[in-house]
DSSP file (Angstrom, degrees, kcal/mol; ACC not computed):
  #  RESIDUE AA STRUCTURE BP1 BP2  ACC     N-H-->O    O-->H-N    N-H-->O    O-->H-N    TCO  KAPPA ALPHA  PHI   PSI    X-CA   Y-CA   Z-CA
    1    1 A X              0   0    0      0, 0.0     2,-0.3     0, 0.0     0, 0.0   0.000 360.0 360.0 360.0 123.0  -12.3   25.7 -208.6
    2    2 A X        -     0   0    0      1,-0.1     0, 0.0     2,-0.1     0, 0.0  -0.408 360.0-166.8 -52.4 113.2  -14.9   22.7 -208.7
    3    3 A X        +     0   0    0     -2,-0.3     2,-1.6     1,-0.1    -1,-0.1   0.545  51.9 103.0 -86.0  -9.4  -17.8   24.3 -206.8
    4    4 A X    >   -     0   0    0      1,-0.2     3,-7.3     2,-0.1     4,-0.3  -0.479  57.2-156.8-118.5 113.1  -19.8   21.2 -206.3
    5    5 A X  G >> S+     0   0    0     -2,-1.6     3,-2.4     1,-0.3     4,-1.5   0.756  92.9  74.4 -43.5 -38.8  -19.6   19.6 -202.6
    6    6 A X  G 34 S+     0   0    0      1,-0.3    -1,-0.3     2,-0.2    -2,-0.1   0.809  95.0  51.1 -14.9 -46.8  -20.6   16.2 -204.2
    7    7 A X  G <4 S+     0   0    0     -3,-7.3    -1,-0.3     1,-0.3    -2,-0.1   0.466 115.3  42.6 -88.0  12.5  -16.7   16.1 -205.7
    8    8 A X  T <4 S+     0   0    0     -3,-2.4    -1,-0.3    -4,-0.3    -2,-0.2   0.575  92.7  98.8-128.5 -33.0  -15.2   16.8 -202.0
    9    9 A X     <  -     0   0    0     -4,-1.5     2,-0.3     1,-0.0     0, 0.0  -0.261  53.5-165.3 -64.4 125.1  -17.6   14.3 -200.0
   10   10 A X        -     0   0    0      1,-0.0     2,-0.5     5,-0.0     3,-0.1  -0.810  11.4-153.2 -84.1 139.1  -16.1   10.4 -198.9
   11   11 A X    >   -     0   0    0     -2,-0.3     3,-1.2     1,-0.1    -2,-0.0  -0.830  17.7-169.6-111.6 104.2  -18.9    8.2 -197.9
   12   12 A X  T 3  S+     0   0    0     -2,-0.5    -1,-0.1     1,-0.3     3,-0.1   0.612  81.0  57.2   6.7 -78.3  -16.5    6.1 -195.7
   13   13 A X  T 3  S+     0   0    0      1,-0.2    -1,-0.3    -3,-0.1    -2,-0.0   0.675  97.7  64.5 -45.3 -34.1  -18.7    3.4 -195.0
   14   14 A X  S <  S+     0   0    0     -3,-1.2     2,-0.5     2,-0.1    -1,-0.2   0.059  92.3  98.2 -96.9  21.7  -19.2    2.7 -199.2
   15   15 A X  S    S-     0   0    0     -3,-0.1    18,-0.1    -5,-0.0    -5,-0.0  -0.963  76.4-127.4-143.3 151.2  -15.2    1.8 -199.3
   16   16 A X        -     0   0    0     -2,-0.5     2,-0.3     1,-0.1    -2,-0.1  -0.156  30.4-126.7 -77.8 141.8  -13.3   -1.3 -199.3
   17   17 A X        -     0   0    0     16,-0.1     2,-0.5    14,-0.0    16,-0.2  -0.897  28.4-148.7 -93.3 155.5  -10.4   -1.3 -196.3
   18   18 A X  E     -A   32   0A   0     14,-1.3    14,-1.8    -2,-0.3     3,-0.0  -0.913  14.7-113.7-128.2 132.2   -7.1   -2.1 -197.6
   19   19 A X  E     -A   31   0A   0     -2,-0.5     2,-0.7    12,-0.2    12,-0.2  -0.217  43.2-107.9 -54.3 159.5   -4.4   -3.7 -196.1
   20   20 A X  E     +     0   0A   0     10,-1.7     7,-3.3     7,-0.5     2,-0.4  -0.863  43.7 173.3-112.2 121.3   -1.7   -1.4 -195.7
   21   21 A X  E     -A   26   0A   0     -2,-0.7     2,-0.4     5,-0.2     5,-0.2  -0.947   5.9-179.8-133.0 126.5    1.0   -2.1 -198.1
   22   22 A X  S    S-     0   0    0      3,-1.4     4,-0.1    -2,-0.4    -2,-0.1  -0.835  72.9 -18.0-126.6  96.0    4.4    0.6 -198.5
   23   23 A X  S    S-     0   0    0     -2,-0.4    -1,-0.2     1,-0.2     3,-0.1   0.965 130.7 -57.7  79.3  52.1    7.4    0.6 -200.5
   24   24 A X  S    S+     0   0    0     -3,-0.1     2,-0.3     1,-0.1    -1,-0.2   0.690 108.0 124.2  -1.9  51.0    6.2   -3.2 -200.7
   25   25 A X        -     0   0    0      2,-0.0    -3,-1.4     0, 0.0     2,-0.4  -0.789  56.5-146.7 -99.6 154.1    6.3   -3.8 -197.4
   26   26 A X  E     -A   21   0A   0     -2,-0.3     2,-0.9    -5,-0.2    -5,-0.2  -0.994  12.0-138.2-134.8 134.3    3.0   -5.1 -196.4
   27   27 A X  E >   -     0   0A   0     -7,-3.3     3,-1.8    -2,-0.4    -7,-0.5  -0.768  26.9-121.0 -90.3  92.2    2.1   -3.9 -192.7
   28   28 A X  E 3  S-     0   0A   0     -2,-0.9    28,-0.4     1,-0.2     3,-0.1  -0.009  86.5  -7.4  -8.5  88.7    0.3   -7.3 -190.7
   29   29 A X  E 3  S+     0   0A   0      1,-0.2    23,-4.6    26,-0.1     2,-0.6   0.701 106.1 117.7  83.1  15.4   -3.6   -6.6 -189.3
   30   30 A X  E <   - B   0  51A   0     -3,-1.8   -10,-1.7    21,-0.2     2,-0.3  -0.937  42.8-179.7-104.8 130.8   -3.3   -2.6 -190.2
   31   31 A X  E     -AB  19  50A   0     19,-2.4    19,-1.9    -2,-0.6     2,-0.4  -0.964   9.6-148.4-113.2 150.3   -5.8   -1.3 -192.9
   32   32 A X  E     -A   18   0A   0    -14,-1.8   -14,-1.3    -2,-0.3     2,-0.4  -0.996  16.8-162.8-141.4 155.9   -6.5    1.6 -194.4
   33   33 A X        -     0   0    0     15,-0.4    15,-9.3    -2,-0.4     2,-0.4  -0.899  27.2-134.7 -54.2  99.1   -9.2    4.0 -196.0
   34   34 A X  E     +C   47   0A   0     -2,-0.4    13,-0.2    13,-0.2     3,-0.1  -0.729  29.8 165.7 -42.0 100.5   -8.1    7.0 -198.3
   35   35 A X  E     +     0   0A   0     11,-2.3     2,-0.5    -2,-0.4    12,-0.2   0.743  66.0  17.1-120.5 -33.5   -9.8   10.1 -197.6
   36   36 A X  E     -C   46   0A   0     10,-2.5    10,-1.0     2,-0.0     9,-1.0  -0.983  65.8-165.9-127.2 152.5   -8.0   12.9 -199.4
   37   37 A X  E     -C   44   0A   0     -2,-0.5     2,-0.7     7,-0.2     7,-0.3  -0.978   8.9-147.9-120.4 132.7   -5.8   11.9 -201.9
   38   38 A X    >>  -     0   0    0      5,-0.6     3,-1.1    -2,-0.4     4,-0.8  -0.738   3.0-164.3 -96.3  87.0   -3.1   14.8 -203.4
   39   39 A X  G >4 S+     0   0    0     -2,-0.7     3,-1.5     1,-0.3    -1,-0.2   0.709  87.6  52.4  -6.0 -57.2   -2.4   14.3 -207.0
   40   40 A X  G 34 S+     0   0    0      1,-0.3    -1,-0.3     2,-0.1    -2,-0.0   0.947 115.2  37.4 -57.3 -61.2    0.7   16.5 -206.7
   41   41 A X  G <4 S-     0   0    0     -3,-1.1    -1,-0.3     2,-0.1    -2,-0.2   0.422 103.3-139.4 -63.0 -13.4    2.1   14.7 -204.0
   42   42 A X  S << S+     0   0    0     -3,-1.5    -3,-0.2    -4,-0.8     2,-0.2   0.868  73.5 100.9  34.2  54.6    0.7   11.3 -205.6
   43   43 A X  S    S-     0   0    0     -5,-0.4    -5,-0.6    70,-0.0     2,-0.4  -0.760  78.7-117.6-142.8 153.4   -0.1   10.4 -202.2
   44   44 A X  E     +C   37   0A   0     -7,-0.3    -7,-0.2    -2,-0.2     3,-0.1  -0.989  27.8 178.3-114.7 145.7   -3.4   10.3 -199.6
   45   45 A X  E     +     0   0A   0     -9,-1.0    65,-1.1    -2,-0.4     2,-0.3  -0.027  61.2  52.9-141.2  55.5   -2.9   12.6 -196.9
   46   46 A X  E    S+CD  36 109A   0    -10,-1.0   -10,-2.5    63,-0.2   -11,-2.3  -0.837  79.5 159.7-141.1 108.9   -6.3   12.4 -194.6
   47   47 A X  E     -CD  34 108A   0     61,-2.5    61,-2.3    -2,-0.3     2,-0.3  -0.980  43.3-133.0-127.4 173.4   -6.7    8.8 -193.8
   48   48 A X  E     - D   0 107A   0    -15,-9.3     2,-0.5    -2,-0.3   -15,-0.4  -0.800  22.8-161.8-111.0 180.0   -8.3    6.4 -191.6
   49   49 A X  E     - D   0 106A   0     57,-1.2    57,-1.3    -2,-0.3     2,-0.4  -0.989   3.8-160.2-137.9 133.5   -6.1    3.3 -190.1
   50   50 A X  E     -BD  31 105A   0    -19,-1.9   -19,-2.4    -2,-0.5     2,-0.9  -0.980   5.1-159.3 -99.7 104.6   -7.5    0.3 -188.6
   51   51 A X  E     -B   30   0A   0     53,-2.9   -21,-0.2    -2,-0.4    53,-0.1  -0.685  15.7-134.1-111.3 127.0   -5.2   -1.5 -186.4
   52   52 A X    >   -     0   0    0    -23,-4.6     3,-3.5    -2,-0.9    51,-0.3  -0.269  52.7 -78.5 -67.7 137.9   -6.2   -5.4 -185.8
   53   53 A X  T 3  S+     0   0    0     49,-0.3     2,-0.7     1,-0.2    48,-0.2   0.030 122.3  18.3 -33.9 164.4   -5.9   -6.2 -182.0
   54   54 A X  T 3  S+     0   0    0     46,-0.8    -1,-0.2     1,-0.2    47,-0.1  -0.027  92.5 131.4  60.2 -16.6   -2.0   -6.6 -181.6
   55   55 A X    <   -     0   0    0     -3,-3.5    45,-1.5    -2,-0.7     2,-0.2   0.369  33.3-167.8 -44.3 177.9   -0.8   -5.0 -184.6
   56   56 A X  E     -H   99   0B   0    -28,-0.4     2,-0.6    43,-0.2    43,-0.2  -0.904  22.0-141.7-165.0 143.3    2.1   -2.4 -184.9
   57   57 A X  E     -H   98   0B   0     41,-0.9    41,-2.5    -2,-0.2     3,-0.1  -0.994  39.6-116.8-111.1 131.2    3.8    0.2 -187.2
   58   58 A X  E     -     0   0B   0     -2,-0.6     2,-0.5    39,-0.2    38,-0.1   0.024  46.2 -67.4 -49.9 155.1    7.7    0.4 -186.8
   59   59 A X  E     +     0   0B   0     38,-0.1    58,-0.7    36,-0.1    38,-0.2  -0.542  69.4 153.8 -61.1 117.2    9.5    3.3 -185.7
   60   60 A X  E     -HI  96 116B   0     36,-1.4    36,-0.9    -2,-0.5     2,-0.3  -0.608  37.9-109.4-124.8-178.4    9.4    5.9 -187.8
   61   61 A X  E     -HI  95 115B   0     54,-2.2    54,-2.4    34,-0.2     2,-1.3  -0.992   4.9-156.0-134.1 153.1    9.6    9.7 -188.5
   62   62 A X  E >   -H   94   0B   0     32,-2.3     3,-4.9    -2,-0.3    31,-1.8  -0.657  14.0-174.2-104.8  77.7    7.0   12.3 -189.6
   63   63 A X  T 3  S+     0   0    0     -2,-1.3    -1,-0.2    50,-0.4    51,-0.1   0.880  95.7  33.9 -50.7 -16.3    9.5   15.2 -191.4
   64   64 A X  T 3  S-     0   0    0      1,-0.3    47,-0.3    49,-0.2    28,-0.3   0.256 118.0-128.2-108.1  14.5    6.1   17.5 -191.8
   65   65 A X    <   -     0   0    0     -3,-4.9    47,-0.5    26,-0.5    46,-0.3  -0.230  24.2-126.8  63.5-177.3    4.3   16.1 -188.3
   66   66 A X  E     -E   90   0A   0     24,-3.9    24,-2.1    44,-0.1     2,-0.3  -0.980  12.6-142.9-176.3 172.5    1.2   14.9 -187.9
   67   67 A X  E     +EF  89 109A   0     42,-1.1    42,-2.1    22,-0.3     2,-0.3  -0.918  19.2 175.4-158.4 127.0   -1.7   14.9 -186.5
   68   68 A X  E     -EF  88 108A   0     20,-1.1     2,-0.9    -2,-0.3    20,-0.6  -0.985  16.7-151.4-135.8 129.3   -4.1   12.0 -185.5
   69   69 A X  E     -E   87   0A   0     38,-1.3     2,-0.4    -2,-0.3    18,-0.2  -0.722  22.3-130.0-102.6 108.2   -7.5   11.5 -183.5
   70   70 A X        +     0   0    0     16,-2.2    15,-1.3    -2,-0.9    36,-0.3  -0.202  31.1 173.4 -28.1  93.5   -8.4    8.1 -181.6
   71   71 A X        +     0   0    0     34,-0.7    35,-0.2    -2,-0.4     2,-0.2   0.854  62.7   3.3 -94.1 -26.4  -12.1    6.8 -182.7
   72   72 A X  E    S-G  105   0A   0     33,-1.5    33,-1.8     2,-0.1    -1,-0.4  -0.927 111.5 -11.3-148.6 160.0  -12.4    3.8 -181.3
   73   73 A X  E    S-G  104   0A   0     31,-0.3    11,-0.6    -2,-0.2     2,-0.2  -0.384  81.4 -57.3  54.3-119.6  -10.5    1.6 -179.0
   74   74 A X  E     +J   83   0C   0     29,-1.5     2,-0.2     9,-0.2     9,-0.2  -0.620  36.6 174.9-133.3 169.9   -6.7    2.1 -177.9
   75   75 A X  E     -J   82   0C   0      7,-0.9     7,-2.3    -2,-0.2     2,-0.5  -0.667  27.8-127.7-172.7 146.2   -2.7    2.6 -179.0
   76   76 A X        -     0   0    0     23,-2.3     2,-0.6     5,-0.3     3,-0.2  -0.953  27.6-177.4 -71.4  99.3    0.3    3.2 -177.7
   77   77 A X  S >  S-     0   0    0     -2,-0.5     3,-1.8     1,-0.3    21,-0.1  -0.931  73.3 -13.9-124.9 103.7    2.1    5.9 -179.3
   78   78 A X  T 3  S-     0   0    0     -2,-0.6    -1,-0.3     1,-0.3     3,-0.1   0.866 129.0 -53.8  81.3  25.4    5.6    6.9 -178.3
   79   79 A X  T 3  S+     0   0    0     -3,-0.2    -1,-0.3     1,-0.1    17,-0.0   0.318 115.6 132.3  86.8 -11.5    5.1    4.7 -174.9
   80   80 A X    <   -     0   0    0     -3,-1.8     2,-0.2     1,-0.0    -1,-0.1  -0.098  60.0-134.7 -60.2 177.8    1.9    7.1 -174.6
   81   81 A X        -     0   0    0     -5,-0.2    -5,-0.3    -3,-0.1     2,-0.2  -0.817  26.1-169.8-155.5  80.6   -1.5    5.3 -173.8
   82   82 A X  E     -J   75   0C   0     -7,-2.3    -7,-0.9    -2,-0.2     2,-0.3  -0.486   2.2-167.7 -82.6 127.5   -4.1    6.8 -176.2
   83   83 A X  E >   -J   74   0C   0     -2,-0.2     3,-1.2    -9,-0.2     2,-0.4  -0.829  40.5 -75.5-129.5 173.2   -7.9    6.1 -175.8
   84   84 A X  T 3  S+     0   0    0    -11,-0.6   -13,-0.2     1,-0.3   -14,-0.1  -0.516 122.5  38.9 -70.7  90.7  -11.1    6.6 -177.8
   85   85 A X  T 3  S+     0   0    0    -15,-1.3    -1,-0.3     1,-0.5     2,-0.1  -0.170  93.2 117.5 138.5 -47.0  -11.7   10.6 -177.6
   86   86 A X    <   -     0   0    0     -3,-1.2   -16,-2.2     1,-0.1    -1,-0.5  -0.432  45.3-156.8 -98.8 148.9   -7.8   11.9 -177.8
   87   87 A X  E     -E   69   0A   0    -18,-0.2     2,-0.4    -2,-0.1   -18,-0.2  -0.499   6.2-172.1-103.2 143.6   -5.9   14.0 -180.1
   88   88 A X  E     -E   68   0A   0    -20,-0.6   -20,-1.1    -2,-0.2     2,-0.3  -0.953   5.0-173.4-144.7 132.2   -1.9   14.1 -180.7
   89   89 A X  E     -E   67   0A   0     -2,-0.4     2,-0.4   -22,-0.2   -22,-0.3  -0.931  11.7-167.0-101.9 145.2   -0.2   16.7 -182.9
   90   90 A X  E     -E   66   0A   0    -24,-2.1   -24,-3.9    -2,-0.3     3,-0.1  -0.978  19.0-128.5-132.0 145.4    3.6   15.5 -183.2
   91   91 A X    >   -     0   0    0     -2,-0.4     3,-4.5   -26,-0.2   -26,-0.5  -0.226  47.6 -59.3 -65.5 142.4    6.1   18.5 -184.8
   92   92 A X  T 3  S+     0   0    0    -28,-0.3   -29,-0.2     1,-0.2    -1,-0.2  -0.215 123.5  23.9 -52.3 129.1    8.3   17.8 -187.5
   93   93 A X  T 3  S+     0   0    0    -31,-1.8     2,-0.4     1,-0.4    -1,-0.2   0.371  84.9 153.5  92.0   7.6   10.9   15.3 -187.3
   94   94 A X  E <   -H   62   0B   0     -3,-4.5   -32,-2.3   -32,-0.7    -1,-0.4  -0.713  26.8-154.9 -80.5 146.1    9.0   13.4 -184.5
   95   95 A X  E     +H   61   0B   0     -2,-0.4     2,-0.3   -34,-0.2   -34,-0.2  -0.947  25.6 126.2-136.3 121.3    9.6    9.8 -184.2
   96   96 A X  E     -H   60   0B   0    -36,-0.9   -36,-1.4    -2,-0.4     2,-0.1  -0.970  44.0-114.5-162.5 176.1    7.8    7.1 -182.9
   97   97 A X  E     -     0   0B   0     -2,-0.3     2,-0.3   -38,-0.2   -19,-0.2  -0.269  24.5-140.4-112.6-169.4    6.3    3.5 -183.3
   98   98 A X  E     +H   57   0B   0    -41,-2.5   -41,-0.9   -21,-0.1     2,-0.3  -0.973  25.3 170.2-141.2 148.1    2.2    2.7 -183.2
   99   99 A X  E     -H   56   0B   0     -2,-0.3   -23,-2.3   -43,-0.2     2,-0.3  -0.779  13.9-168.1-169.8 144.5    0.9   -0.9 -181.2
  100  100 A X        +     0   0    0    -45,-1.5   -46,-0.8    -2,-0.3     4,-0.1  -1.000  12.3 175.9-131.0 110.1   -2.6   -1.5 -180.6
  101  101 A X  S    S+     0   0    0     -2,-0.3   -48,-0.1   -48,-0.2     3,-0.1   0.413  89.4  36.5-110.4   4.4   -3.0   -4.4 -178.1
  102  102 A X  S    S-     0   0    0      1,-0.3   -49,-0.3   -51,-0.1     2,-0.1   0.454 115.2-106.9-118.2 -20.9   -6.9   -3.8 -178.2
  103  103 A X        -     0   0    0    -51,-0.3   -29,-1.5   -52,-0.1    -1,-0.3  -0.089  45.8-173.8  78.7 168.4   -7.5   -2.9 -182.0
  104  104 A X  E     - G   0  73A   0    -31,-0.2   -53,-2.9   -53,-0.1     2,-0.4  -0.740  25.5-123.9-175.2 159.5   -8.3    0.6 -182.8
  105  105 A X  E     -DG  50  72A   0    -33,-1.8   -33,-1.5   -55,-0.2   -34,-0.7  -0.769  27.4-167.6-101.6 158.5   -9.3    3.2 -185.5
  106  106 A X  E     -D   49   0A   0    -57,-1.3   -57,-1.2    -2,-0.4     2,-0.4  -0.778  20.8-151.7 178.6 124.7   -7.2    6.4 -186.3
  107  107 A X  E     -D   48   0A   0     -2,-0.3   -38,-1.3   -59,-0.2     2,-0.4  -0.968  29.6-173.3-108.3 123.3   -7.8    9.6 -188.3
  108  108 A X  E     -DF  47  68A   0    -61,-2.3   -61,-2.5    -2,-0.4     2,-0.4  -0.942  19.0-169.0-116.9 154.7   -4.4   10.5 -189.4
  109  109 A X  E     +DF  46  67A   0    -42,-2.1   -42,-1.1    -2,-0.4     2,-0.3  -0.789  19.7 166.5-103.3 136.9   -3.6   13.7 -191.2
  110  110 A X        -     0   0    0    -65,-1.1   -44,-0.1    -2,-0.4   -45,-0.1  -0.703  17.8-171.2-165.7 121.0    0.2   13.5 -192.6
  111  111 A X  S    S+     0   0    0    -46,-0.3     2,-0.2   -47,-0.3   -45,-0.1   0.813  77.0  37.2 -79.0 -15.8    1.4   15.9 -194.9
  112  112 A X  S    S-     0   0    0    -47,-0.5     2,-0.2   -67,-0.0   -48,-0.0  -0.765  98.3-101.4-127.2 174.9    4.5   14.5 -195.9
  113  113 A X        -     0   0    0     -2,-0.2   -50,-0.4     1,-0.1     2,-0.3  -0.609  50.1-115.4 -88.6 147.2    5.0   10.3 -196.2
  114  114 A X        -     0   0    0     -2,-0.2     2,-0.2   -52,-0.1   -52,-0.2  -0.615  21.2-111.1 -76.3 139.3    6.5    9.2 -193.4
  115  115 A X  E     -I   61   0B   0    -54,-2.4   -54,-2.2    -2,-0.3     2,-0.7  -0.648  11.1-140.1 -61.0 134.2   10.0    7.5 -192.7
  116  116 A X  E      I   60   0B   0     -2,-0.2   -56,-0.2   -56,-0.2   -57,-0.1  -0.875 360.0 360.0-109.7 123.3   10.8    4.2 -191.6
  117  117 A X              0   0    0    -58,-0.7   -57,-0.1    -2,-0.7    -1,-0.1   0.173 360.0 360.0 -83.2 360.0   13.5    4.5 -189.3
């Protein structure tokens, strides 16, 4: 095991956001920031998401869950009303859409890639 915290740390701020583009689909005013990325899985699963006021991700489903923290602004998740400060775990095989009528930033965790439904 690589002992040396240097190889584990992002600095956040010193990376580009990138539109978020899936399956070539290219998602409208959402960006994101890679923060751990699993080789195995050839995948990131810790990122952050920045969604440009009005934006949206389609209904989908998370077969592993997920789990995401608000950091700034708002969203509507699953008809929910999410602010700046709240946490959501959703169980495997939950399904739901994302719209930001305010903008907002995201920490999502997802272990497995998500479906779009």
């Amino acid at each position: 095991m690589n002992t040396k915290i240097h190889d584990y740390i992002v600095k956040t701020e010193q990376k580009e956001w990138q539109p978020l583009i899936e399956k070539g689909i290219h998602y409208e005013g959402i960006f994101v920031k890679s923060l751990k990325f699993d080789p195995e899985k050839n995948r990131s699963t810790t990122i952050l998401l920045k969604f440009e006021p009005g934006a949206s991700y389609p209904y989908h489903n998370h077969p592993a869950g997920e789990e995401l923290f608000i950091m700034e602004g708002d969203a509507f998740i699953a008809g929910a009303h999410m602010e700046k400060g709240d946490y959501l775990y959703t169980p495997p095989g939950f399904k739901h859409s994302v719209k930001s009528e305010n903008g907002c930033l995201i920490l999502f965790i997802i272990p497995e890639e998500v479906e779009i439904l």
